[in-house]
C-alpha positions, 0 to 999 in steps of 0.5 A: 608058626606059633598059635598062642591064647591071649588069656595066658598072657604069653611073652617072648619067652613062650616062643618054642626053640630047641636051644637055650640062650636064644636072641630075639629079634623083631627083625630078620636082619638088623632090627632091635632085640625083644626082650624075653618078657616082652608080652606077644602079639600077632607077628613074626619073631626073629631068633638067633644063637651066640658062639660061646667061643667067638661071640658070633651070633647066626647069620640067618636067624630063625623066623617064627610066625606068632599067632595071638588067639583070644576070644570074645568077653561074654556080655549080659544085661545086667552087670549088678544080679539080684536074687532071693535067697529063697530061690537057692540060686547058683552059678547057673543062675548068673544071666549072660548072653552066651552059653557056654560061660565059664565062671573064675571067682577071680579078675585073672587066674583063680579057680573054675566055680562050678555051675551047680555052685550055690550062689553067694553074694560077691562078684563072679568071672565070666569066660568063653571059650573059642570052640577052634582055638580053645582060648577062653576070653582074655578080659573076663566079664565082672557079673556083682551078685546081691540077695534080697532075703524078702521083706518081712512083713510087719503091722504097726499101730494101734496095739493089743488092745482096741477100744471100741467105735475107735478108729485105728490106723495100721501100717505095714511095709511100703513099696510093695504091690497087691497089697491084701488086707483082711479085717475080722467080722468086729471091724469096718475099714473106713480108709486106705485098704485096697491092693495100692495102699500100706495103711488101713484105718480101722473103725472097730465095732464088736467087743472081743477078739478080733484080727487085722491081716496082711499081704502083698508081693515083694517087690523084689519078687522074692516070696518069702515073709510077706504076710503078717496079721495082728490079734487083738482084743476090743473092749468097751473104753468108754465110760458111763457116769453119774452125778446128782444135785439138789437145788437146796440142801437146807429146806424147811420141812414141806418145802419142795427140793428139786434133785438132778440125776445126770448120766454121761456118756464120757466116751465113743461107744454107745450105751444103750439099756442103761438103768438107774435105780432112783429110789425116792428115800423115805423122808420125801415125797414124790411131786413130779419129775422132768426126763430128757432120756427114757422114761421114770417110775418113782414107784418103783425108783427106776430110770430106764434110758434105752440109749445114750450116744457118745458124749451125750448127757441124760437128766432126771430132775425130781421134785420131792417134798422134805417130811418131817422125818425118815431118811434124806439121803438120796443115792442114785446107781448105774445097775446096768448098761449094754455094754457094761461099764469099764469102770463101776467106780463113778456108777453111784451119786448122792445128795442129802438135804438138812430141813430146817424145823422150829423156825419162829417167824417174829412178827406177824399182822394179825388184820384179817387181810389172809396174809400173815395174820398168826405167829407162825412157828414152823414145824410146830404141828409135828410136836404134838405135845408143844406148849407155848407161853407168850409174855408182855414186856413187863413179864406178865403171862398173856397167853399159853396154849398145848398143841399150838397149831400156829393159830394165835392171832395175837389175842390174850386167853389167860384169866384175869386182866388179859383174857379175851383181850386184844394184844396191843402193837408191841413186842412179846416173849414166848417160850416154845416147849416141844414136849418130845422129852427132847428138852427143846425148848425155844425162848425169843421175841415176836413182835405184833403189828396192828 
């Protein structure tokens, strides 16, 4: 009686006789002949010499009982093995059903591994061992071993700068738990950011340094880089700017000219303690102002605008008498704002106007009605030493005078025929000298009308 384990696979040729060149037979007498490679089963095998002389084989063969021993494939509840790296697993590791498992790194045959083995990803050979017997399993148990290094924790979105009052929206890996997010003092979560959520949207509202940071558990279960922050800089993108108008660019001197002073708030942020120096140059005169923000001293030229919201618009609009001299360009300027502006460039605006002088209106109604009654020339009383010489059509001097005031109501002074005399309806010649040592001299017509 033979006891043979399965697992190695015995054949015919194992059976133990003290004889070579033994018959098998699958039967004591009669039969068939087993060959010496045939694979054993459990069962009687029946074996018989040949006489090398005769060629006679034994007339009673030798019965030898076989016993097939095996024993039973360990099993497991999960063919496929995950496992972190982090861990430092090993072959111990390999979850099985059993204890006592012996692991081959080979299907058949192949070398023992170790249970202090370190794991390595690959497929790993599960045996038992019959504690009777001491057969191992004849069909091993096939265990895939895979490893997860963890996720590394990542954020994107947005990027190293952040404006401020932006809304900036920042993702990290998904299908993870427990999320944590955590914002520095200068930001506001406005969305997302709960332990479900891999987004987080971000209102920023303090210039500076600032901090957007993450965590969760892998879901995996593996530990390892699951964390991640970003450092960033919040500044001030938004922008201030001004610009100024003038309702007339040619005036006459004393006429009234209304300047526009606009200030924009072209971005998210709010400004607030904005100031604008205003200061009304000399060749006007201050009238009266219209403010939509804050409040003007056009003593002392400055516009205080003590906020301005995103995309809001201020106005100052200045009404100013044009002098007959000094300066006409008027500049306004951004000097400050809370935060200060980025960009300095668009702080500063100007509008200049050329007044008109020496304008001779040519007809005039000298009626007494209150209305248009003198020939009128403008700008004529800010020449002190102008003369004026009025000629009839026919060339004869009919009035002449130094320091016109725009007074003559068409009514000759000259000695001789026309003196005091009332001018008739008709047309004139007058010669304008301003006497300023300038050379101006004007020269044209004026027609009277009774």
């Amino acid at each position: 009686s033979q006891a043979f384990c399965k697992s190695t696979n015995p054949t015919v040729a194992s059976i133990q006789v003290n004889e070579t060149g033994v018959i098998w037979y699958n039967a004591p007498t009669g039969g068939t002949v087993v060959t010496s490679t045939t694979p054993l089963t459990t069962g009687t095998y029946y074996a018989a010499l040949v006489d090398p002389t005769s060629g006679c084989e034994s007339s009673i063969r030798l019965a030898v009982a076989v016993q097939i021993n095996d024993a039973p494939t360990p099993t497991t509840n999960d063919t496929t093995q995950d496992f972190c790296q982090t861990a430092n697993p090993t072959v111990a590791s390999i979850q099985v059903n059993e204890t006592g498992v012996i692991w081959y790194n080979a299907p058949t045959g192949g070398t023992v591994v170790a249970s202090n083995t370190p794991l390595t990803a690959g497929t790993y050979y599960g045996v038992l061992v019959d504690p009777v017997t001491g057969c191992e399993s004849s069909i091993r148990l096939a265990v895939a071993v895979q490893f997860f290094n963890g996720t590394q924790a990542t954020i994107t979105g947005g990027s190293p700068t952040a404006c401020i009052q932006d809304q900036v929206t920042y993702t990290t890996n998904t299908g993870m738990s427990n999320y944590v997010w955590v914002v520095s003092s200068g930001g506001q979560i406005v969305n997302g950011g709960t332990t479900t959520d891999n987004t987080i949207t971000v209102l920023w509202t303090q210039i500076g340094a600032n901090t957007v940071s993450v965590s969760y558990n892998d879901a995996n279960g593996c530990s390892t880089s699951n964390s991640a922050a970003m450092n960033l800089n919040v500044t001030n993108c938004s922008d201030i700017t001004i610009t100024k108008s003038v309702d007339n660019p040619t005036p006459f001197i004393d006429d009234n000219v209304v300047f526009t002073i606009t200030v924009t708030n072209t971005g998210q942020a709010q400004f607030q303690n904005i100031i604008v120096n205003e200061a009304i140059p000399n060749g006007y005169a201050f009238v009266s102002m219209v403010v939509s923000h804050g409040t003007y001293n056009n003593n002392t030229g400055i516009w205080t605008i003590p906020t301005l919201n995103a995309n809001q618009v201020a106005t100052l609009q200045l009404t100013v008498k044009v002098l007959f001299s000094g300066d006409y360009l008027n500049t306004a300027t951004i000097t400050s704002s809370d935060p200060v502006d980025v960009d300095v460039n668009n702080n500063t605006a100007s509008a200049s106007v050329e007044p008109k002088c020496l304008v001779v209106y040519n007809e005039f109604t000298p009626n007494d009605d209150g209305a248009n009654d003198v020939f009128t020339i403008k700008c004529a009383e800010h020449f002190p030493n102008n003369s004026l010489e009025i000629f009839n059509r026919y060339g004869n001097l009919v009035y002449k005078t130094r320091y016109y005031q725009n007074d003559w109501k068409g009514i000759s002074n000259v000695n001789g025929t026309f003196d005091g005399s009332v001018l008739p309806t008709g047309t004139y010649y007058y010669v304008f000298d301003t006497g300023d040592n300038t050379g101006t001299v004007k020269t044209g017509w004026v027609y009277i009308m009774r």
